[in-house]
KETISE-752088 format. One record per atom (N, C-alpha, C): residue number from 1; atom name; y negated, x negated, z negated. Coordinates in nm, 4 decimals, decimal comma. Example, Ala and Ser with C-alpha at 12.3 -4.5 7.8 and 13.67 -1.06 7.14 Angstrom:
<rs>
+-----+----+----------+----------+----------+
:   i : at :        v :        u :        w :
+-----+----+----------+----------+----------+
:   1 :  N :   0,5690 :  -1,3190 :  -0,7800 :
:   1 : CA :   0,4500 :  -1,2300 :  -0,7800 :
:   1 :  C :   0,3300 :  -1,3200 :  -0,7800 :
:   2 :  N :   0,2250 :  -1,2850 :  -0,7080 :
:   2 : CA :   0,1060 :  -1,3670 :  -0,7140 :
:   2 :  C :  -0,0030 :  -1,2900 :  -0,7870 :
+-----+----+----------+----------+----------+
</rs>
This chain:
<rs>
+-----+----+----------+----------+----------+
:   i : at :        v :        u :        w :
+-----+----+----------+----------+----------+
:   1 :  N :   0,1196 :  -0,0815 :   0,0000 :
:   1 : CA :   0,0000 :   0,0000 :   0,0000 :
:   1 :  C :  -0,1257 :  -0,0857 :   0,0000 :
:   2 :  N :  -0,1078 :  -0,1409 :  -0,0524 :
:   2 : CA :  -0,2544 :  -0,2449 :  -0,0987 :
:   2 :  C :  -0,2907 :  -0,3713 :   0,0614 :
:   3 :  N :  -0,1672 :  -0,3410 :   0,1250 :
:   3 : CA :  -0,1880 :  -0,4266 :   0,2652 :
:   3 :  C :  -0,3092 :  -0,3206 :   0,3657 :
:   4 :  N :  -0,2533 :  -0,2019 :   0,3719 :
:   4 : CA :  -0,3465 :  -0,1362 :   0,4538 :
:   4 :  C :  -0,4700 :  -0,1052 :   0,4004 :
:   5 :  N :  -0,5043 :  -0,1154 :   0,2564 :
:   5 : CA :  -0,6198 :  -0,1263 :   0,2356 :
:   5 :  C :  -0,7335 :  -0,2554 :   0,2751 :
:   6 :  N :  -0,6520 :  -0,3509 :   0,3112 :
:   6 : CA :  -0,7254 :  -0,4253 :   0,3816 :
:   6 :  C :  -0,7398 :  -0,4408 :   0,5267 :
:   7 :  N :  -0,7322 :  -0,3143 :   0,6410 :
:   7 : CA :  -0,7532 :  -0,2567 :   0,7400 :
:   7 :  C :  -0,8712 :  -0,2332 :   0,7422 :
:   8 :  N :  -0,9227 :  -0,2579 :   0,9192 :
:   8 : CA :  -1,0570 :  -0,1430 :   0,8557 :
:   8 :  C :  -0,9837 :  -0,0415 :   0,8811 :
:   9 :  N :  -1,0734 :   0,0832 :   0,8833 :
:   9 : CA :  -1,0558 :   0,2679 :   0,8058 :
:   9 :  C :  -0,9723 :   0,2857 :   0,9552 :
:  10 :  N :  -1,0698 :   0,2683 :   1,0656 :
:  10 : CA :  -0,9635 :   0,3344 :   1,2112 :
:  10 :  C :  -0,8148 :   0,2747 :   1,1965 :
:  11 :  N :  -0,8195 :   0,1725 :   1,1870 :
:  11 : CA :  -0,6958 :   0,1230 :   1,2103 :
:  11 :  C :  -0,5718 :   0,1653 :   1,0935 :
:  12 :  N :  -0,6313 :   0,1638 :   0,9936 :
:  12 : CA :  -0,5516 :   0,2281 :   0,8725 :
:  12 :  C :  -0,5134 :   0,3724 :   0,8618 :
:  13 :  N :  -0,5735 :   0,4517 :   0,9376 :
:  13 : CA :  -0,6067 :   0,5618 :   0,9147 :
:  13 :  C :  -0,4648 :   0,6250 :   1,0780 :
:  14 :  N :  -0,4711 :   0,5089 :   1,1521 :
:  14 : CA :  -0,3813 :   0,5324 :   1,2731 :
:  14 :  C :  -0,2362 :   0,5083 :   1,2248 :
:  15 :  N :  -0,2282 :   0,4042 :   1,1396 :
:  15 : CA :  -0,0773 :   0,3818 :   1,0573 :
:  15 :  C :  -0,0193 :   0,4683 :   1,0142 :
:  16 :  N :  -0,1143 :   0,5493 :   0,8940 :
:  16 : CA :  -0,0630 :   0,6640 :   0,8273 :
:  16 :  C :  -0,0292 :   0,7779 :   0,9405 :
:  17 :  N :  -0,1092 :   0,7653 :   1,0362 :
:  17 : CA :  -0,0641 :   0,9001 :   1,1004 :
:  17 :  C :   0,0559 :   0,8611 :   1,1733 :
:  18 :  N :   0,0786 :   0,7613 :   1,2479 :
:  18 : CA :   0,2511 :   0,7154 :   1,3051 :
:  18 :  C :   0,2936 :   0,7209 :   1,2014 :
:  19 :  N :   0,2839 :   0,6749 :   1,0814 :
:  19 : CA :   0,3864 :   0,6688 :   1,0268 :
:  19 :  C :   0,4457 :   0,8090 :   0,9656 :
:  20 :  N :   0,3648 :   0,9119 :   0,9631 :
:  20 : CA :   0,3833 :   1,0452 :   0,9173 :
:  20 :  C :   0,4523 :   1,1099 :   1,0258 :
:  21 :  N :   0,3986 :   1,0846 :   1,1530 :
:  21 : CA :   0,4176 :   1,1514 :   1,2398 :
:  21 :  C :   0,6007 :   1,1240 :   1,2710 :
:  22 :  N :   0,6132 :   1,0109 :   1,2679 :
:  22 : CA :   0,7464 :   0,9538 :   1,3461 :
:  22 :  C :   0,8167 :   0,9655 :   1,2299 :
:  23 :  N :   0,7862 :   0,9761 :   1,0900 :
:  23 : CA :   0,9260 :   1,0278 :   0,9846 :
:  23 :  C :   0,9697 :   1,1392 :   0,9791 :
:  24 :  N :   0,8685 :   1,2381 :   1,0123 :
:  24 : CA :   0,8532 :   1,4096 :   1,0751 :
:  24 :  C :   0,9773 :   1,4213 :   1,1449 :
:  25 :  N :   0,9533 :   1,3308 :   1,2492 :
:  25 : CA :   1,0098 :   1,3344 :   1,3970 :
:  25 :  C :   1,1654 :   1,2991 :   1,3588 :
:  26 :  N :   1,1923 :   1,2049 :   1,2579 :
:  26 : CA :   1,3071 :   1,1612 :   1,2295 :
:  26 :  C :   1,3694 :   1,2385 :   1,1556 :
:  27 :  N :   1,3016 :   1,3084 :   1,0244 :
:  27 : CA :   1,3672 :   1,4115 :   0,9532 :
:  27 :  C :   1,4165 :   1,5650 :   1,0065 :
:  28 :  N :   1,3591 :   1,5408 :   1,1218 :
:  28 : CA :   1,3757 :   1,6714 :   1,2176 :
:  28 :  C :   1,4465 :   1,6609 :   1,2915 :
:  29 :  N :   1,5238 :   1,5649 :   1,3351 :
:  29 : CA :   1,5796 :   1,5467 :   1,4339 :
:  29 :  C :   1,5145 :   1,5627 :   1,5945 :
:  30 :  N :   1,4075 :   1,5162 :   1,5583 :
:  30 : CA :   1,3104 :   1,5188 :   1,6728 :
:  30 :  C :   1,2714 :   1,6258 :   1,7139 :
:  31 :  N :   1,2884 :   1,7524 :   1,6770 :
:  31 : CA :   1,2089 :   1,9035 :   1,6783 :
:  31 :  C :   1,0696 :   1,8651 :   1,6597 :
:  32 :  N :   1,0316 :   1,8871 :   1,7425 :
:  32 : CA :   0,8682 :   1,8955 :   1,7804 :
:  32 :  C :   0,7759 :   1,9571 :   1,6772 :
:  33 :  N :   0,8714 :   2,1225 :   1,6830 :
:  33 : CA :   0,8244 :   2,2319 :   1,6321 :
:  33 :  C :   0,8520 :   2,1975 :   1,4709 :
:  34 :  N :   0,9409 :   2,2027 :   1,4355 :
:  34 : CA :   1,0082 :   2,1603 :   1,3138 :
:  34 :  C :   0,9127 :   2,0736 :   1,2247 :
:  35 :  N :   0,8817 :   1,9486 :   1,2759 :
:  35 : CA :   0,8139 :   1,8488 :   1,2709 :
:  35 :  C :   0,6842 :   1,8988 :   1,2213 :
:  36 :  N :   0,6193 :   1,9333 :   1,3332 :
:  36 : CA :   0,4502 :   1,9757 :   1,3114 :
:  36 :  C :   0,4811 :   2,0949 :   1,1720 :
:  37 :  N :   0,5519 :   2,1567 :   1,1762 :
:  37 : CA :   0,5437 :   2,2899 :   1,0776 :
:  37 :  C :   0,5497 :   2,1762 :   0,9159 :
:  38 :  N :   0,5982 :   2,1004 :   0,8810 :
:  38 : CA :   0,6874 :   1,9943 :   0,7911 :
:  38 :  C :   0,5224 :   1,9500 :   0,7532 :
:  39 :  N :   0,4423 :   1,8700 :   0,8661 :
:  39 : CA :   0,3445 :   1,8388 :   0,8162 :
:  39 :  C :   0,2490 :   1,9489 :   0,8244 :
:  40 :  N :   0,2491 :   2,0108 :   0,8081 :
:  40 : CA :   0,1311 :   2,1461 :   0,8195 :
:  40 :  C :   0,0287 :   2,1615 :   0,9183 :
:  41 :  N :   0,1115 :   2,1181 :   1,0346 :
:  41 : CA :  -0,0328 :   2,1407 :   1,1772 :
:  41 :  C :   0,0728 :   2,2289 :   1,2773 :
:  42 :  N :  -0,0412 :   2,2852 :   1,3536 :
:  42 : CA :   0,0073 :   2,3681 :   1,4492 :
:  42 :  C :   0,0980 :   2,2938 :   1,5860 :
:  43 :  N :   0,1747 :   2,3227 :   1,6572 :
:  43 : CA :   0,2481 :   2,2688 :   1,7337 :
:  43 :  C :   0,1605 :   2,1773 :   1,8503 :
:  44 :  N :   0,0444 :   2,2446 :   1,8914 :
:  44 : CA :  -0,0614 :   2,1873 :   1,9768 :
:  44 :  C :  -0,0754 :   2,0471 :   1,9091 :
:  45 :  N :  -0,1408 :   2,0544 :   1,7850 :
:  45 : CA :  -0,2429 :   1,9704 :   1,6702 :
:  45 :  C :  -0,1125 :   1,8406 :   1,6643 :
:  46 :  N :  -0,0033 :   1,8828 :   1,6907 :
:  46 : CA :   0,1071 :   1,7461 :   1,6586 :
:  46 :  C :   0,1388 :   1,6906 :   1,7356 :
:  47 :  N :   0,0977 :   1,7839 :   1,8844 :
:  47 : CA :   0,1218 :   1,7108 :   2,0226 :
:  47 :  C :   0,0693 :   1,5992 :   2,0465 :
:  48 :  N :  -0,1215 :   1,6601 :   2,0223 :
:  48 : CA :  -0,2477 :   1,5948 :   2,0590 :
:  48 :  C :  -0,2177 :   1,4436 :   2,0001 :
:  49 :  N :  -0,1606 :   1,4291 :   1,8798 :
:  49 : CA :  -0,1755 :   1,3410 :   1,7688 :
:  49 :  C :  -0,0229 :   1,2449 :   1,8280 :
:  50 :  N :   0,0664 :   1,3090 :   1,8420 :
:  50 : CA :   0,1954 :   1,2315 :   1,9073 :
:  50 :  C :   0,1548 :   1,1496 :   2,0429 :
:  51 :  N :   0,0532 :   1,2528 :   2,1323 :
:  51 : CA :   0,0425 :   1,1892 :   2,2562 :
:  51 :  C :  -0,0555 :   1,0639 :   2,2626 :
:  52 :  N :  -0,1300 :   1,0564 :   2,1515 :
:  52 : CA :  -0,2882 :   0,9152 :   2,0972 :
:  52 :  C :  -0,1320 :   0,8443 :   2,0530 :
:  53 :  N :  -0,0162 :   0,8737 :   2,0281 :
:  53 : CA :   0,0845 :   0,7502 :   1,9767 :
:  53 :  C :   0,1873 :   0,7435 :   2,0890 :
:  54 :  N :   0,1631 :   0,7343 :   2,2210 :
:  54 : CA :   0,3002 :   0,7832 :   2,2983 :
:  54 :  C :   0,3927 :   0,6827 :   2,3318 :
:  55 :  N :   0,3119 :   0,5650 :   2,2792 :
:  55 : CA :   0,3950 :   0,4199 :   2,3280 :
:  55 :  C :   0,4860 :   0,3701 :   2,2208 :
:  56 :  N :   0,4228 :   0,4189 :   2,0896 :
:  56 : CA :   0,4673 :   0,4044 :   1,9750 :
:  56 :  C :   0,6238 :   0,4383 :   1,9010 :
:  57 :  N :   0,6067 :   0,5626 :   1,9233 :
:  57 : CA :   0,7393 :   0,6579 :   1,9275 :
:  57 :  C :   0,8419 :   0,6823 :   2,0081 :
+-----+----+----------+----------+----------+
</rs>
């Protein structure tokens, strides 16, 4: 924890979201839908946010 606090904010702030995003994705068995509902965004809102990570995942 104390590593990404020495990020600046964009870049730290992009970690947490792959990293939320793609454990979603893993605990779901890659359900899209599943996924976005898990973190509390709408199916659009998890796309938008998956597709700013598409190389990632």
């Amino acid at each position: 924890m104390s590593e990404i606090l020495k990020k600046p904010f964009k870049e730290a702030i992009g970690e947490v979201e792959w990293y939320l995003l793609s454990r979603a994705l893993k605990e779901c068995q890659f359900n899209q839908k599943k996924a976005a509902k898990r973190l509390g965004l709408s199916y659009d809102q998890f796309r938008g946010i998956k597709k700013k990570y598409a190389g990632r995942i």
